[in-house]
N, C-alpha and C positions, 0 to 999 in steps of 0.2 A: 407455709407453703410458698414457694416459688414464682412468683407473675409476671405472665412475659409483656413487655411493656411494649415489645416492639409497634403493635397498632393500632396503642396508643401517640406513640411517638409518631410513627409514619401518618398519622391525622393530621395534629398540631402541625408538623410540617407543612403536609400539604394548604392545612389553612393558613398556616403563615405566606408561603410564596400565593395561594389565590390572592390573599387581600394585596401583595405590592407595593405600592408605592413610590415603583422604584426606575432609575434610567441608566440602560445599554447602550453603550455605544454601538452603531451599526456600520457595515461600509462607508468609510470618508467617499464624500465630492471627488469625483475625478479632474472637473474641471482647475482651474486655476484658486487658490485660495483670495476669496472674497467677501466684502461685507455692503449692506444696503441692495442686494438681490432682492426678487419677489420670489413665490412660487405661485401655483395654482395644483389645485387636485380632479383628476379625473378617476371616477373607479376606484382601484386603489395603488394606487399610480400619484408619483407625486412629479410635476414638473419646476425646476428652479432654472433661474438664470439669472440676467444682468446682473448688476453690481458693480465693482471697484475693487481694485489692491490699492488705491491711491499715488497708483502707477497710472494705468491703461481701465480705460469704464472697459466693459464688455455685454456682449450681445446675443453667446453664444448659451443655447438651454440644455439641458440633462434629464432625461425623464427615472427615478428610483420607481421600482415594482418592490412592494410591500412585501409580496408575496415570494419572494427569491433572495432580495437582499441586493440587488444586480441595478447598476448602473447605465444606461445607455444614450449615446450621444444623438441627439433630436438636431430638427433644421433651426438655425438662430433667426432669432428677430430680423424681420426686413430691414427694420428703420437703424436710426443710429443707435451706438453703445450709447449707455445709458447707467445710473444707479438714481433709487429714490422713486421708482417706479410704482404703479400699483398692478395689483392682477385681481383675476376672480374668474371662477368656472359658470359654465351651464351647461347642463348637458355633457356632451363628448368634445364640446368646446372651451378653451380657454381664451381669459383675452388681457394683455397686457399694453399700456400706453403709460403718458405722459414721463415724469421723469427729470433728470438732469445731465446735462447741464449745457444753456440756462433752461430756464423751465419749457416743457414741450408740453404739447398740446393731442398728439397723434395716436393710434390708438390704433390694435392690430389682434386681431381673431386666429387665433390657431386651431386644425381642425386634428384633433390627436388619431383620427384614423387614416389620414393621407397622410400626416404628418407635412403639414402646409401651412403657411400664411397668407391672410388675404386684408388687408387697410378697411376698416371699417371708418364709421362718420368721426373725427376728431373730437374731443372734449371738448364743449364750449370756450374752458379761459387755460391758457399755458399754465403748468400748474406740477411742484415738484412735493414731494414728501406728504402726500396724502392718502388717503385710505379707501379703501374696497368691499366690500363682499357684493355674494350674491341671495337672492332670496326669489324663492317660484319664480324663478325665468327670468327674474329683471336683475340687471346687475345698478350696484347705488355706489356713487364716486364721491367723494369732495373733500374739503378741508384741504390742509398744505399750505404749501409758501402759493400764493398767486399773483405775488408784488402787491397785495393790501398790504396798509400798512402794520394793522394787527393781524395777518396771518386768514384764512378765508373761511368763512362759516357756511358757505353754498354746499349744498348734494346735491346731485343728479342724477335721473333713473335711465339707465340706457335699455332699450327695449331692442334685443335682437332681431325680432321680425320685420320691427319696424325701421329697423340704423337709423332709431334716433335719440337724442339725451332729450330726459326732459326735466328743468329745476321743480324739485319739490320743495316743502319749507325748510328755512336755515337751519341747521345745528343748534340748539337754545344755550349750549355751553359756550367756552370759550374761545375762539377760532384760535387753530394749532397747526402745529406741526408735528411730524414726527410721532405722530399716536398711533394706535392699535385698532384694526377694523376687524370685523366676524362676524359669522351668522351662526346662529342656532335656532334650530326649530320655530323657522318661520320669523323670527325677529332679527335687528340686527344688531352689533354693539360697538359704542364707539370704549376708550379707556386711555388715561392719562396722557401724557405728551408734552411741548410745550408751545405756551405763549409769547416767547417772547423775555417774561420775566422772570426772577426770582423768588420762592422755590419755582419746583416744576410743579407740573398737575397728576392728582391723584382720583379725579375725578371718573364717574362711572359711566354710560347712558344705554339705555334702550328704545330702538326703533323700532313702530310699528307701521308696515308698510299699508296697512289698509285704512289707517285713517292718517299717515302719514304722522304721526305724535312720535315726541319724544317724551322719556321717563327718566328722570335720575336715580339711581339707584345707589347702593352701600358702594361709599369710597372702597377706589381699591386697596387691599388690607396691607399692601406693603410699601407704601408712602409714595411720594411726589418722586417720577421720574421721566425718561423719556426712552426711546429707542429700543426698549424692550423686544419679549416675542412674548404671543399669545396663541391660544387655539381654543376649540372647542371640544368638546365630545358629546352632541347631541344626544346618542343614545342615554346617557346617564343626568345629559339637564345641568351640565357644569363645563366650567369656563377655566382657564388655568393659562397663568400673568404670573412674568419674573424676569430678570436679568433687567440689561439696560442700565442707565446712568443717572445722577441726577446732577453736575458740572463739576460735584466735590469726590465721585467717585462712581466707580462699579459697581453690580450686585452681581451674585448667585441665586439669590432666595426665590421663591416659586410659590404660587399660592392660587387656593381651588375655591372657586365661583360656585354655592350652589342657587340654582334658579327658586329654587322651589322658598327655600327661605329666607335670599337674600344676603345672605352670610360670606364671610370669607375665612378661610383657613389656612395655615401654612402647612405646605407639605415638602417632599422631600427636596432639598437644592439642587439645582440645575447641574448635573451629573460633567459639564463639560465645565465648571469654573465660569470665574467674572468673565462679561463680556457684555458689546454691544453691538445694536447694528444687524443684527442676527436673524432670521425669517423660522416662523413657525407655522405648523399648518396640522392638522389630523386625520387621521383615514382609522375608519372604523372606532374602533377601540380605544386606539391608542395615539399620541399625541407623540409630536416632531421639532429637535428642534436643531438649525443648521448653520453653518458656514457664522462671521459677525468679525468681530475686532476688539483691541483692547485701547483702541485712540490710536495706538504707532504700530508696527510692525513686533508682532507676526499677527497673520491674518488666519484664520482658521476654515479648515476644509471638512471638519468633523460634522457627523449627525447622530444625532442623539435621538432616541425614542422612551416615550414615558409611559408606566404604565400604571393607572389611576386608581388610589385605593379603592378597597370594596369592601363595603359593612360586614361584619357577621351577618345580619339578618338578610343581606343579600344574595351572601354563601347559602348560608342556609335553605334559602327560599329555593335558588338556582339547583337545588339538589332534589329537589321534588317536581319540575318543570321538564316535562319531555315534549317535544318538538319532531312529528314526523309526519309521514316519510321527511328525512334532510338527507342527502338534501331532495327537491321536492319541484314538479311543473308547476308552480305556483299555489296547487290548492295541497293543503298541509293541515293537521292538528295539534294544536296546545292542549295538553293535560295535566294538571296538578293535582297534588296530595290535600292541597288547600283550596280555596274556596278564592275564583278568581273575579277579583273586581273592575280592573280597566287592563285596556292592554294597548300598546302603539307599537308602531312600527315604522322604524327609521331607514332608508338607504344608507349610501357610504356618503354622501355628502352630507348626510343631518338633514335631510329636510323629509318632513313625516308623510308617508303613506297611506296611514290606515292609522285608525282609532275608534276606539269601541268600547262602552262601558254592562258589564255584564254582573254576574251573580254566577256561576255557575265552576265547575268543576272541571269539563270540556266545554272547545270555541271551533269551529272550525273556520278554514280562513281561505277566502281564495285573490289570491294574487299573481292571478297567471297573467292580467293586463300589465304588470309591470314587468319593464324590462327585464334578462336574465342578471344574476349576479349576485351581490353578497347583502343580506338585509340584517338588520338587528332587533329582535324582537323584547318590549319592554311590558314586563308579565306585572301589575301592580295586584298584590294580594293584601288587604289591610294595610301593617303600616311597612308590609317587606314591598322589597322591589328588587327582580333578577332582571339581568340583560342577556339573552342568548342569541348565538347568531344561526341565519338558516340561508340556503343555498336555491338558488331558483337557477333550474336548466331548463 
């Protein structure tokens, strides 16, 4: 007898494109092609700017909407052009300072609903090719070139309400430049770069902002280099590092952070080819990676978006997981086929909301104190784990 295989076929399919692991090119940068840009993310909204052709630094920003693919041209940095800069969000604020060239000190708050700048309190020390993130309201800066002569191991926590920096303890690794900064879920990280000598560093860390400690963690799994892009994806608890240089050459390779065991893996190559110089960042889901250089001319205006494997058992699970009303005025129910054990809940910048550990089957949830907008709900059942997302109006 005869068997129609089609849904079987139309399955396998569909499970092969869930799980991913793959990168689209999205709308090019309108602006000028450049490399050594920041970006910051609001919502899901990415903004880039500064940077270099190795022509003319520049100053002017671009904000990309996730949600449309559409590029739109924002007010530029007050201060001078600049590349080597750092950025980092809060809120509906972004704030980018320092930079080169020579090293600058200055520091400017953009407010992405006027679409304004306003000169916040300057960074303690002139200071170029150092790193950022943010974490619950404080934004943390340091390392780079600072005229040390090994390169500078200070952070400092800049407190919005207060416009003020305040040094917390050094860096325990190597003072660098050129490394990779990011937060996730409430920590923050620092990753490779260099000191100065030969090889480069491959090295890992993790910051913990309440007792101020750092932690070393599993070398990054794709050797000594510098100038890379990184991002995170809090909802899933992984980190993803690749490209960049190491003085003998370029890379493509790409490779996935998981928090929970500490592990590294390689996943698919960097969909745009070697390069360096390049800024990475993620909104939601999914992970960004844009504009960089290959040493000399041409510069690239491309952006790339990744989209991060996913287990079976996560397909799996996410197929028994319903979420409603979504979208939803913030109070909503989770219901599963299985028997649910923890659940978290992320925004769009990764930093967690809600967490709750249960036994049950339904949870109901109320989150109407939080802002409207797009959240990612992280359903832990036994050893599965779905990421679903829900809609607050």
């Amino acid at each position: 007898m005869k068997k129609n295989l089609l849904p079987l076929f139309l399955f396998v399919s569909v499970l092969i494109s869930n799980a991913q692991n793959t990168w689209t090119q999205k709308t090019n940068f309108p602006g000028v092609a450049r490399h050594a840009a920041v970006n910051f993310v609001i919502g899901n909204k990415a903004y880039v700017g500064t940077g270099t052709d190795d022509v003319l630094f520049y100053k002017n920003f671009w904000e990309w909407d996730q949600a449309t693919d559409t590029w739109t041209a924002k007010a530029q940095l007050p201060g001078q052009a600049r590349r080597e800069a750092v950025a980092f969000s809060i809120g509906t604020d972004g704030f980018v300072g320092m930079g080169c060239c020579g090293a600058l000190s200055d520091f400017w708050k953009y407010n992405s609903l006027t679409d304004t700048w306003s000169a916040i309190a300057p960074f303690p020390q002139p200071t170029m090719t150092g790193i950022a993130f943010a974490i619950n309201g404080k934004g943390y800066v340091g390392l780079g070139d600072d005229g040390s002569p090994s390169f500078s191991k200070k952070i400092y926590e800049y407190d919005p309400i207060a416009d003020t920096w305040t040094q917390k303890g050094n860096f325990p690794g190597a003072g660098r430049t050129d490394a990779l900064g990011f937060a996730m879920n409430g920590k923050g990280y620092v990753a490779i770069g260099d000191d100065g000598t030969l090889p480069m560093l491959n090295d890992f860390w993790e910051y913990e902002p309440t007792t101020d400690t750092w932690t070393q963690k599993a070398n990054f799994g794709g050797g000594a280099r510098t100038t890379g892009a990184g991002f995170a994806i809090a909802s899933i608890g992984k980190a993803y590092i690749g490209t960049g240089d190491d003085d003998s050459g370029m890379f493509s390779d790409f490779w996935e952070w998981n928090s929970v065991t500490d592990t590294w893996v390689q996943v698919a190559n960097f969909g745009g080819g070697i390069r360096t110089d390049e800024t990475g960042f993620a909104i939601g889901s999914k992970g960004y990676v844009a504009l960089g250089q290959l040493g000399a001319p041409p510069e690239f205006n491309d952006l790339w978006e990744y989209a991060p494997l996913v287990g079976i058992n996560e397909i799996n699970t996410a197929n028994s997981i319903l979420l409603f009303p979504n979208p939803s005025n913030g109070i909503f129910a989770v219901t599963s086929q299985e028997e649910i054990t923890a659940l978290e809940i992320y925004n769009v910048l990764g930093e967690k909301v809600y967490k709750s550990e249960m036994q049950d089957v339904k949870y109901e949830i109320n989150l109407s104190a939080q802002a409207k907008g797009i959240y990612f709900v992280k359903v832990m059942s036994g050893e599965n784990v779905s990421t679903q997302k829900i809609i607050i109006e």
